[in-house]
N, C-alpha and C positions, 0 to 999 in steps of 0.2 A: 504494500500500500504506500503510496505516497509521504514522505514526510515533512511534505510543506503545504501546510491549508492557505487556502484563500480565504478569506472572511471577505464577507458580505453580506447586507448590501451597502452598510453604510461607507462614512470615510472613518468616522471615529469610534473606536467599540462604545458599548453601551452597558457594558455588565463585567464589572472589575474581579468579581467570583470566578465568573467564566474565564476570563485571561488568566487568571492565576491558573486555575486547571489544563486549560490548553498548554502553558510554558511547561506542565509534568508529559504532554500527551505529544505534541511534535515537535521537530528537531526548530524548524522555523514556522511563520505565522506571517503571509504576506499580503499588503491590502492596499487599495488605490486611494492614495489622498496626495495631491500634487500640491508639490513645494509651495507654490500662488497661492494654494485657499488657505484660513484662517486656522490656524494651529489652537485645535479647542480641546487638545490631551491633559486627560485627568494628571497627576502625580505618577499613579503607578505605571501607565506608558509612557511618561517621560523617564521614569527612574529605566525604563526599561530598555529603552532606545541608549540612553547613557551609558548600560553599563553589561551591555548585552549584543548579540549579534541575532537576536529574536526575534523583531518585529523588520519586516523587511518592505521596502517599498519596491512597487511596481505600477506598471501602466499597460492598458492593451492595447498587443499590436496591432498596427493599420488591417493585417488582414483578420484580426478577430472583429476591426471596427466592424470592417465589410461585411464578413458572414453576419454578422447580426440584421447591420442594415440590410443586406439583400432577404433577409428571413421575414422581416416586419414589412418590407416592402408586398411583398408578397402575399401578406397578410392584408395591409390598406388596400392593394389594389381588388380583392375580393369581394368585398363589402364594405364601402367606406361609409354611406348611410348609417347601417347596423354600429360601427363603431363611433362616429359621432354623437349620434344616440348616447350609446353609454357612457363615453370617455370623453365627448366635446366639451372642449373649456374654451371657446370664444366668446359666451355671455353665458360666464358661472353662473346656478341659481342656488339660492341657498335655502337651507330650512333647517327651521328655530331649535336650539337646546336647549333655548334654559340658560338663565344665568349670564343672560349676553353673548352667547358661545352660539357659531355657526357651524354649518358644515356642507359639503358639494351633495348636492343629488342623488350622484353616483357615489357618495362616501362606503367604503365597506370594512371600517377597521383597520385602516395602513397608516395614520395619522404615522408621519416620518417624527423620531426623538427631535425633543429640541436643539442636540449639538449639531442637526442637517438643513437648521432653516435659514433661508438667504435673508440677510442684513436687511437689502431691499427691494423690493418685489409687488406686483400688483395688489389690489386686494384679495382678501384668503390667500395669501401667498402661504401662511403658516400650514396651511392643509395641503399644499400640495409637496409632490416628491420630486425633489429639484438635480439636477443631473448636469454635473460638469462637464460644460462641452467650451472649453477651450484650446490651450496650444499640449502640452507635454500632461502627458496623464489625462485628455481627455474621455471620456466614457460614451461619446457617442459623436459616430463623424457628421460635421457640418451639413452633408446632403441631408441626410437622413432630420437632420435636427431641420431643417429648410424647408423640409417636407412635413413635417408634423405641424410645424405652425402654420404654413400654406393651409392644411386642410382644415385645422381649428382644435388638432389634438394635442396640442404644448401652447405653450405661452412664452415670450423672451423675460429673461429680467434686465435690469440696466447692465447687467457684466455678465461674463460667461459661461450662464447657466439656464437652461430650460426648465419649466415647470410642468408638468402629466401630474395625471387625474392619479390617485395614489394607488387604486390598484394596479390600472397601467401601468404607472413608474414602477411597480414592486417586481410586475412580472419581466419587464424591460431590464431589470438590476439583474435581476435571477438569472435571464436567457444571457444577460453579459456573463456572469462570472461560470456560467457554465461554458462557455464558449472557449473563455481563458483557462479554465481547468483542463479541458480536452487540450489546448493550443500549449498549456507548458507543465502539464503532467502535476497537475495541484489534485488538493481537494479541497471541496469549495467546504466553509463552517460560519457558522452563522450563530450569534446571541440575542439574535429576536425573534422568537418562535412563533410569530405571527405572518412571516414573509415566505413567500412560495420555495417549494423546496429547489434550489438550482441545480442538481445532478439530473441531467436528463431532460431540463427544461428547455433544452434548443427544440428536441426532437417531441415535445408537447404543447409548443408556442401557438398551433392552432386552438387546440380546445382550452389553452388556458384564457387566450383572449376572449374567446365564442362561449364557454361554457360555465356556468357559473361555480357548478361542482365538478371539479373532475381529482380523481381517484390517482391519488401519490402513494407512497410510499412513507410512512411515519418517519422511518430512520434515514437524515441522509448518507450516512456514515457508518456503516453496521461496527464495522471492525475497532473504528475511533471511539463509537458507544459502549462501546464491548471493555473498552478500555475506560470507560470515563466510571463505569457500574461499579469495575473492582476496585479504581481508586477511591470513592465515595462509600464504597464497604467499610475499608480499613482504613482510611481516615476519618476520623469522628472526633468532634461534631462535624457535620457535613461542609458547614461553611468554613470556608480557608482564610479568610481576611484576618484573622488572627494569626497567623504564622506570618511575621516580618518577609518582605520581598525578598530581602539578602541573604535569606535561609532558605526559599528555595530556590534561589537564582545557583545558589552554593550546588544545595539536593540536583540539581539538574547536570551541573556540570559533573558532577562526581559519581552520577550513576546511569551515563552515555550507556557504557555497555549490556546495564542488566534492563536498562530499558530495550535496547534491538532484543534484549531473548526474551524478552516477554512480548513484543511484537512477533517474533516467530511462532514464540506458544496461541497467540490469537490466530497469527493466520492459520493454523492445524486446525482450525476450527470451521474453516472456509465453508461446510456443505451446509454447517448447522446456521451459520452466522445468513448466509447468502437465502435458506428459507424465513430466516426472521425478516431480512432487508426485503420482502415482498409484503410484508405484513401494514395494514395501511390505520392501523390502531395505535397511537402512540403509547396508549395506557396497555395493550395486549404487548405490541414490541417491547416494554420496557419489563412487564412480568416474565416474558421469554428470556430477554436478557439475563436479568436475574437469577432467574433457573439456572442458566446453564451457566454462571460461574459457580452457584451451588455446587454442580456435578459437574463441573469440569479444572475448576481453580483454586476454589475453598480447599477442596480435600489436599493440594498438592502445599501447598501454604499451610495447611495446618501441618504435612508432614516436613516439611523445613522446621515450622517450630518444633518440632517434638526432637528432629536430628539436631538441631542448633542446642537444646537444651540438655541433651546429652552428651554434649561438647563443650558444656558453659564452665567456666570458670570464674570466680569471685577477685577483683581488683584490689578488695583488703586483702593484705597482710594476714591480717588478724583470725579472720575467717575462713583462711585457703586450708588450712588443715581441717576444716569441718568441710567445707563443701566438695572437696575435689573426692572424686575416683580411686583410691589407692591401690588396686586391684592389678593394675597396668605397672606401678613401680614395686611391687613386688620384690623382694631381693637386693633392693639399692637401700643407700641408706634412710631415704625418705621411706621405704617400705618398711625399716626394723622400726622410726619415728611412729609409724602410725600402728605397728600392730604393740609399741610399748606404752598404748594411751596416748598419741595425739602429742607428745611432747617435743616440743621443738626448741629445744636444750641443746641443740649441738652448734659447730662453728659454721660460720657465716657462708667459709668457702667450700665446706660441704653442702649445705641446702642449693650453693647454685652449682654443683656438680650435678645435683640430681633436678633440683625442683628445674632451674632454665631450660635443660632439653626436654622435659619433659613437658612445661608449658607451652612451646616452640611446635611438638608436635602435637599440641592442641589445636593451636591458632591456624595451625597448617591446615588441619582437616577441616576448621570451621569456614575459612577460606575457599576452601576446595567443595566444599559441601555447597554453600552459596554458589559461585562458578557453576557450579552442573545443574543451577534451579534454574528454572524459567520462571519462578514465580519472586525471585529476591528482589525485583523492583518494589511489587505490594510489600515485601517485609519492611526494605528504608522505610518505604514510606509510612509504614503502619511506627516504626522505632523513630524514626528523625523527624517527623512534622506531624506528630499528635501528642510529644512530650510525655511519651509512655515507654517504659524501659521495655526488651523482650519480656521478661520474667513479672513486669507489672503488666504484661498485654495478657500475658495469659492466666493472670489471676482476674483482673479485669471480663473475661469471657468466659471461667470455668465460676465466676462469683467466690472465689478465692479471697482471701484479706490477709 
């Protein structure tokens, strides 16, 4: 699977939770916001952009412009009555909220976040979904933009941006970043689950425009969801905004590799994963999900703990003759120590004749033991960023104290 998402549709994310978990889930996070428009990042994308190589800017190629515009072209010339109808914004109409609050005709639940509304713009500008179309990083080529307003389906603003009717705009974002997923090997993600699903949305841009309901897929991302289920298992509380950025800017860097094997151990799952991604239930896809790290991930994760705890070793001094194993030293002098009561009465450069290689071939196997899990990614994260020791994690879940 890919390890660089595209987010979309916006410029700037909109759920700071979400970024956090995506920086655990792919290598990079690439999304279109050109230099020119107004830099409106929270803190933690700026902390991120600073001191990270994570958030990555991009723009689509001229020929992703084209395929889009020759797709919607072909769409207008079809039926352009029927779409003006629905989508025409040459003399918006509006109908009442409540509360002094308007909204378009055609409104259907896409109201774009606040950090994507142009400074200045016609009236109801704030309701519609506005689309840079300028020089470097534009999102939609000049013909096409030329031709929407010609026919009454955009609106200009004073600067270089168009305004559609906000489903329109939604579906238009979606068939972009699909476009650019096929064009440079992304995967398109998204933190507003209100916006049409982009994988595949080139190749369903008729009925998405034509049809009021049409039938998607809950999950864009089977494999990525697959991964989001076990980190939200064994991180708890679920919310992350309490673990400092710089801790897991750290956890990321330092656990590259047990993250690729635990993306291996996902893909092994391809036949299971690939019938839930048909599944068009977001709440049935997610009980699916679920399930199968029950029986597929859980159990492998709980036998890391149980090998890891069998390998564990106490950091006191104090305590290492009560909790260690002595069964293995046998015979040395740490084993005449332990079978004459525990007493560690001898000289200093005996215990590390025996306790140091013996510790050494500890650490060695707990190493090694990790190394051959596919699941050690979930264990960091269950140990490093829930501030729960191994040995407090699994008291914590057997109701231990």
């Amino acid at each position: 699977m890919p390890s660089i998402a595209l987010y979309y549709p916006w410029m700037h994310f909109q759920d700071d939770n979400w970024l956090r978990l995506a920086l655990l889930t792919w290598d990079h996070l690439a999304r279109v916001r050109p230099r020119v428009v107004e830099d409106r990042d929270g803190e933690l994308v700026r902390q991120l952009r600073a001191e990270t190589d994570f958030i990555v800017e991009t723009a689509p190629s001229p020929t992703v412009l084209d395929t889009v515009a020759e797709s919607f072209g072909q769409i207008f010339d079809a039926a352009p009555g029927f779409l003006l109808e629905r989508y025409g914004l040459a003399e918006p109409q509006a109908t009442p909220l409540g509360h002094g609050q308007v909204r378009l005709a055609g409104w259907r639940d896409y109201e774009p976040p606040v950090t994507q509304h142009v400074v200045t713009g016609p009236p109801l500008a704030e309701l519609l979904t506005w689309v840079y179309v300028g020089g470097q990083g534009s999102r939609m080529g000049g013909g096409l933009r030329d031709s929407l307003v010609s026919i009454g389906l955009a609106i200009p603003s004073e600067g270089p941006w168009v305004g559609m009717d906000p489903k329109l705009g939604s579906i238009y974002l979606a068939v972009l970043a699909d476009a650019m997923a096929r064009s440079e090997v992304l995967s398109p993600a998204t933190d507003d689950p209100r916006m049409h699903n982009a994988v595949g949305a080139l190749d369903r841009l008729t009925a998405l425009v034509f049809d009021d309901h049409v039938s998607v897929p809950a999950v864009e991302d089977v494999e990525r969801a697959y991964l989001h289920v076990a980190l939200r298992t064994v991180i708890e509380p679920d919310n992350l905004d309490h673990v400092p950025i710089t801790k897991l800017i750290r956890f990321r860097e330092t656990h590259r590799s047990e993250l690729a094997a635990f993306h291996e151990h996902v893909a092994g799952m391809g036949a299971e994963l690939q019938a839930i991604a048909k599944v068009e239930s977001l709440e049935v896809a997610s009980a699916h999900l679920r399930a199968l790290y029950e029986t597929k991930t859980r159990p492998q994760l709980n036998d890391l703990r149980r090998a890891l705890r069998g390998l564990g070793v106490e950091s006191s001094a104090g305590t290492l003759a009560q909790k260690i194993d002595f069964s293995p030293a046998a015979g040395t002098v740490l084993g005449s120590i332990a079978a004459a009561g525990g007493q560690l009465a001898v000289a200093s450069a005996a215990v590390a004749v025996t306790l140091v290689p013996y510790l050494a071939g500890k650490f060695k196997a707990r190493r090694q033991q990790v190394t051959n899990s596919p699941v050690a990614y979930l264990l960091a994260a269950d140990r490093e960023l829930t501030g729960r020791t191994l040995l407090g994690a699994f008291h914590h879940r057997t109701g231990r104290r």
